[in-house]
C-alpha positions in Angstrom: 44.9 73.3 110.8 45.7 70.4 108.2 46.7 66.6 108.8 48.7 64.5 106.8 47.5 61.5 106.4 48.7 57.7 104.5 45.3 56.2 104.2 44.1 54.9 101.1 40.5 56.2 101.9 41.6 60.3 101.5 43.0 60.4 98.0 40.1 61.3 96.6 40.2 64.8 98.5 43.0 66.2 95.9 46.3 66.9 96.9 47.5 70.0 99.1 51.1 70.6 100.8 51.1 70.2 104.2 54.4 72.4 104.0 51.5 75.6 103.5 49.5 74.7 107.1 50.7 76.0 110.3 50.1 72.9 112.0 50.0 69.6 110.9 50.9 66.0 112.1 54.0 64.0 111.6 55.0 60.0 112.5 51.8 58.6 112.3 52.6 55.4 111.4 52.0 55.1 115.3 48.5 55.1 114.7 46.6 52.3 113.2 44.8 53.0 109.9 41.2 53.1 111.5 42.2 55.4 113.8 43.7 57.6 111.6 40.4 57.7 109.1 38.0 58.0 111.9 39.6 61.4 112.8 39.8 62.4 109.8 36.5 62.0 109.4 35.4 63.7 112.5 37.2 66.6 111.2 35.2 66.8 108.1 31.5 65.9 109.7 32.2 69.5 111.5 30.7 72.4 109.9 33.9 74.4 111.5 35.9 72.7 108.8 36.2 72.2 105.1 38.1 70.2 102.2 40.9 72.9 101.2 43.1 71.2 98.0 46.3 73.5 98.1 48.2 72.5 95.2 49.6 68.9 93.8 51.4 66.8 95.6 51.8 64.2 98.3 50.2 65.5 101.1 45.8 66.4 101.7 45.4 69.2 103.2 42.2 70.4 104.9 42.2 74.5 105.5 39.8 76.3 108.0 36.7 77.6 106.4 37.8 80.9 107.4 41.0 80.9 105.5 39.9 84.1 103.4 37.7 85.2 100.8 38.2 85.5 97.4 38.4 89.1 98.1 40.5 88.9 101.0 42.9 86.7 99.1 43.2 89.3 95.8 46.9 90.4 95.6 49.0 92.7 94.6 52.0 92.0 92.5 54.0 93.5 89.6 55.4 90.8 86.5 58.6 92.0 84.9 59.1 90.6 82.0 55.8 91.1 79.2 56.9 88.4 76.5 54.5 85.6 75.3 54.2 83.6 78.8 54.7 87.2 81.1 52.2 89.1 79.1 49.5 86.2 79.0 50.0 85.2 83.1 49.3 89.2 83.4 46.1 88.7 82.0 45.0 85.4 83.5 46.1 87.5 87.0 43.6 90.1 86.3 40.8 87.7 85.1 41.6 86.3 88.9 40.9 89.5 90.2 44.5 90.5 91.4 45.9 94.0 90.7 49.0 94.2 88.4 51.8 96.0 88.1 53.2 95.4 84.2 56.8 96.5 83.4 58.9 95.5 79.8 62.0 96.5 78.6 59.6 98.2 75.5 57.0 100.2 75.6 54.0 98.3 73.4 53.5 94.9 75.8 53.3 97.8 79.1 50.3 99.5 76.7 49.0 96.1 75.8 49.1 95.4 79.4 47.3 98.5 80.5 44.6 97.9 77.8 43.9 95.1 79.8 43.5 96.0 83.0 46.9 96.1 84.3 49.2 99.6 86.2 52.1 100.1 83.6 55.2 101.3 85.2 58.5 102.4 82.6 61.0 101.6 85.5 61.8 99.4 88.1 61.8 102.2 90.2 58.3 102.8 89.0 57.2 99.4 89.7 58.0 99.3 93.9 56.7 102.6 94.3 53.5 101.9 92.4 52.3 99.2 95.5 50.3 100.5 98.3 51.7 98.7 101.2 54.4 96.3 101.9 55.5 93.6 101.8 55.7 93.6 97.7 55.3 90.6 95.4 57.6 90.7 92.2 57.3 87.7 89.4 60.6 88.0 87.2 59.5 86.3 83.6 62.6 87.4 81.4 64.8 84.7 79.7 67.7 82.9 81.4 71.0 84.0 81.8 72.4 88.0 81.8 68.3 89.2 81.9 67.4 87.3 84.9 70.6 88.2 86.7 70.6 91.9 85.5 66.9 92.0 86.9 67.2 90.3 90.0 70.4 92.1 91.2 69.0 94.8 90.2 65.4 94.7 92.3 67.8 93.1 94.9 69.1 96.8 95.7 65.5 98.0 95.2 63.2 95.5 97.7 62.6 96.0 101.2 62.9 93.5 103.9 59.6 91.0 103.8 59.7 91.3 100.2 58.8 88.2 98.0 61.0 88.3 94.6 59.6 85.2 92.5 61.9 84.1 89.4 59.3 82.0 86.9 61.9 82.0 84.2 63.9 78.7 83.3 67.5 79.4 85.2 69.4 77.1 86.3 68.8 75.7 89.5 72.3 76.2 90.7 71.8 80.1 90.1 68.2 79.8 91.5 70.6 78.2 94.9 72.7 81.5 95.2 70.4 83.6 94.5 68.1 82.5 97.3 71.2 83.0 99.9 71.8 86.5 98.6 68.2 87.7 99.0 68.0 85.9 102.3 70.9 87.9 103.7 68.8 90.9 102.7 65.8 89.9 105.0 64.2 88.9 101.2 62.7 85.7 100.2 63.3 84.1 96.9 60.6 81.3 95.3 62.0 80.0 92.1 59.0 78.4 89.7 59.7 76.2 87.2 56.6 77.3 85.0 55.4 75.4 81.8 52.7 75.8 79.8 53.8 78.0 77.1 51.3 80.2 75.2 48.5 77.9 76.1 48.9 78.8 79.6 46.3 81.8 78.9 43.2 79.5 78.7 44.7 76.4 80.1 46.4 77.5 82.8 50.3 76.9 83.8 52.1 73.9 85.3 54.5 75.6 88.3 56.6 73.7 90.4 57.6 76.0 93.4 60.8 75.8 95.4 61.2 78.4 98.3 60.3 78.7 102.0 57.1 77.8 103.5 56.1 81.1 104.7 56.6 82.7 101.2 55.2 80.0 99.0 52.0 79.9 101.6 51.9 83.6 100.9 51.7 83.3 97.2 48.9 80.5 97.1 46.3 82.8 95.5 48.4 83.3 92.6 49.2 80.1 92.2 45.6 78.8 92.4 45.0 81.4 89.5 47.7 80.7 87.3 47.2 77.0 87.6 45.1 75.0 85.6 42.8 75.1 88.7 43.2 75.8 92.1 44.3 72.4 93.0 45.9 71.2 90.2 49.1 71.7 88.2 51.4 73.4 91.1 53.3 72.2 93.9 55.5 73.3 96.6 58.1 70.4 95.3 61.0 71.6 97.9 63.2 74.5 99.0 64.5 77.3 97.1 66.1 75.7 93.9 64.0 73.0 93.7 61.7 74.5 91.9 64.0 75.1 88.5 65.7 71.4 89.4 62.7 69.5 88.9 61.4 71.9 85.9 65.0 70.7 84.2 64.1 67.1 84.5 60.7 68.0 83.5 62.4 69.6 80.1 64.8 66.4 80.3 61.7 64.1 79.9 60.3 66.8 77.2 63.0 65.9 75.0 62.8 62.5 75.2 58.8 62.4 74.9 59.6 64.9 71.5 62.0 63.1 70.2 60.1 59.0 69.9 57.4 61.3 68.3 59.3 62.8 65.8 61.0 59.1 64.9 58.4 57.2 64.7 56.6 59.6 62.8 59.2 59.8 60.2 59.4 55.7 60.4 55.7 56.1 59.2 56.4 58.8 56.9 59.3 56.2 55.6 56.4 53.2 55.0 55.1 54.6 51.5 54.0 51.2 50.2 51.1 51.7 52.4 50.3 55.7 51.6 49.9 56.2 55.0 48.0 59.3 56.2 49.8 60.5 59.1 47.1 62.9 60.5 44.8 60.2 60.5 46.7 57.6 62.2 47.5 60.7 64.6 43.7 60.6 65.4 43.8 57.0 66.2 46.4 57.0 68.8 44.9 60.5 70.3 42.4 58.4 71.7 42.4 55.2 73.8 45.9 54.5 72.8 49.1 54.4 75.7 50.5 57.0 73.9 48.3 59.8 74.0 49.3 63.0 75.2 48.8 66.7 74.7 52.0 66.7 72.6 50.5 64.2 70.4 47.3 66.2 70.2 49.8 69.2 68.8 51.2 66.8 66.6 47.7 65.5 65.1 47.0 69.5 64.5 50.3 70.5 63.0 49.9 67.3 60.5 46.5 68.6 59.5 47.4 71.9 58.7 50.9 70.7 56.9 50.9 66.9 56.0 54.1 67.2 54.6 55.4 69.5 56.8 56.8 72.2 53.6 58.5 74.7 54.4 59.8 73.9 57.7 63.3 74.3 58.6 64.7 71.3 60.2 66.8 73.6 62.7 65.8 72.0 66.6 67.4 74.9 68.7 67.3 73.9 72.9 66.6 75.9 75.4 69.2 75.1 77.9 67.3 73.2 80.6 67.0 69.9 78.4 71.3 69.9 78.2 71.8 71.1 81.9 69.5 67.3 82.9 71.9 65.6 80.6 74.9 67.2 82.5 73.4 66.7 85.9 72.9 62.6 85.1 76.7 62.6 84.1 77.5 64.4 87.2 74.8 62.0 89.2 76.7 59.0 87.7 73.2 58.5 86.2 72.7 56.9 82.8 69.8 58.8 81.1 70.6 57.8 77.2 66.9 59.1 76.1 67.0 62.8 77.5 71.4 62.6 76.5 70.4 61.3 72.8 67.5 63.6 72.3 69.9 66.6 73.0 72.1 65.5 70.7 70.0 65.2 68.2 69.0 68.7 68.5 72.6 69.4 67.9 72.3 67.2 64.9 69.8 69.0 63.1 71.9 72.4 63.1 74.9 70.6 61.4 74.4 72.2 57.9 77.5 70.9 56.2 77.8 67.6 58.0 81.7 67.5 58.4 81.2 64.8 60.6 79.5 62.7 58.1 81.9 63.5 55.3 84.7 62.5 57.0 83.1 59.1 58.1 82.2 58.4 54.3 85.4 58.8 52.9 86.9 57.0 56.1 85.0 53.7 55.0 86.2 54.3 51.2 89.9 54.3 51.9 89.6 51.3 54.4 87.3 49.2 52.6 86.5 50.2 49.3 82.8 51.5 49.9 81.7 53.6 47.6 81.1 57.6 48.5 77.9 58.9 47.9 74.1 57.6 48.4 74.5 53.9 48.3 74.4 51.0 50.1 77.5 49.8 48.9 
């Protein structure tokens, strides 16, 4: 049993999702406040009871002490898909004490996998018949597009009713929509994870935001408390199935955007050489106390460090799809979002090796006015 509750006093408890408890208590703004806390609290003062943080989100949740054991909560499930994020989750799965099933398209991430702990399997086929009961568990981690929907139709002919087919990748969430109703017709269920955290996710554990049915997200809490940063941070059951991918495309949205004021006002500051500033340094400063501190920035700090001037890097920004799918969703929203638009096309910018577009502006300005062609300021 969980409860739900608005007060002030509980939000120290962490956050669970009351979409994961059985039971739980709606329209209480019936109640008064005191109320509300003072059974709350009589909850808690029972030994029968104990503060259970699910995952992030709006809701507390408090779980029966009897919920499960660690060992009772160990799972089974197979990860298609070994490439930097699918082969490190693997591992952090197995440190969690969960039994793996690894399958790649090549042969040395399956052996890497086995080194560490995991059942390689060479097939699909080989993966659902290596699980020793059913319902199965099946994480898809392969890149967008064709792969994830070669791989899902294909374990879509391979699954059994009860089955839980998980896509972690970053599809669109309008793919992530019909897939769900396909596998539902099947008797399947489909939980779509927007997962971030790249290849830090090994020791720092992955951000997941989970869209799918109660039943099958409440299912897949163990994994989610060992893939996560920690159990009750850095996932959430966000909404239904396509929710998930949705709000991981805004999160990639706002990525952009964060990226992109780095990168210019860095340059502004590489731009300032009356002062002989040292960016690193001034990277240090703001890594600390300032407003704008942030994990990205602590990246930025090390990569300035290592390569002040940053030689040898190609300024070639490629995208990987989700940041220009937000972009189209605000047009379509009639929703202006110039920061996350801008930043994509800037991306697109930095891949324009001849710079038509440029030339044709320059010599558009000389037969007009006069201006002169070239690098002035004339």
């Amino acid at each position: 049993m969980s409860l739900w509750f608005t007060s002030s006093k509980f939000k120290h408890f962490g956050c669970g999702s009351a979409a994961l408890c059985p039971l739980w208590l709606k329209n209480l703004s019936s109640l008064s406040v005191p109320f509300v806390d003072k059974m709350a609290w009589t909850f808690l003062s029972s030994p029968k009871w104990r503060i259970r943080p699910v995952c992030s989100g709006v809701y507390a949740g408090f779980f029966h002490s009897n919920f499960g054991s660690n060992e009772e909560e160990n799972m089974d499930i197979a990860m298609i898909g070994l490439g930097k994020m699918g082969a490190n989750m693997v591992k952090r799965l197995l440190r969690g004490g969960h039994r793996v099933v690894a399958f790649d398209g090549n042969e040395a991430p399956i052996r890497a996998a086995e080194a560490d702990g995991a059942h390689g399997a060479r097939s699909l086929d080989e993966v659902m018949e290596k699980f020793s009961s059913l319902p199965r568990v099946v994480w898809v981690m392969v890149p967008a597009g064709e792969p994830t929907e070669q791989t899902l139709n294909a374990l879509l002919d391979r699954s059994s009713p009860g089955d839980i087919i998980v896509d972690g990748g970053n599809s669109y969430y309008k793919d992530s929509l019909r897939r769900a109703v396909a596998f539902e017709e099947k008797g399947l269920s489909f939980v779509d994870v927007g997962t971030s955290g790249g290849v830090w996710g090994l020791t720092k554990g992955y951000g997941m935001m989970v869209g799918g049915k109660h039943a099958a997200v409440a299912r897949l809490r163990p994994v989610f408390e060992t893939l996560a940063p920690s159990p009750d941070r850095g996932w959430g059951h966000v909404g239904p199935a396509g929710a998930g991918h949705f709000v991981k495309m805004v999160h990639n949205g706002i990525e952009y955007g964060l990226m992109q004021a780095y990168a210019e006002g860095f340059d502004l500051l590489n731009r300032g050489s009356e002062f002989d500033l040292d960016l690193y340094r001034i990277a240090e400063v703001w890594r600390h106390g300032s407003v704008i501190r942030s994990w990205l920035l602590d990246l930025i700090a090390r990569v300035l460090e290592e390569n002040p001037a940053l030689d040898g890097i190609e300024p070639y920004v490629p995208d990987s799809g989700e940041g220009r799918w937000a972009a189209f969703e605000a047009v379509d929203r009639n929703l202006s979002a110039p920061v996350m638009t801008l930043s994509l096309l800037q991306r697109l910018r930095s891949r324009e090796e001849e710079g038509f577009s440029d030339k044709l502006l320059a010599v558009l300005r000389n037969r007009f006015g006069g201006h002169a062609v070239g690098n002035t300021r004339s």
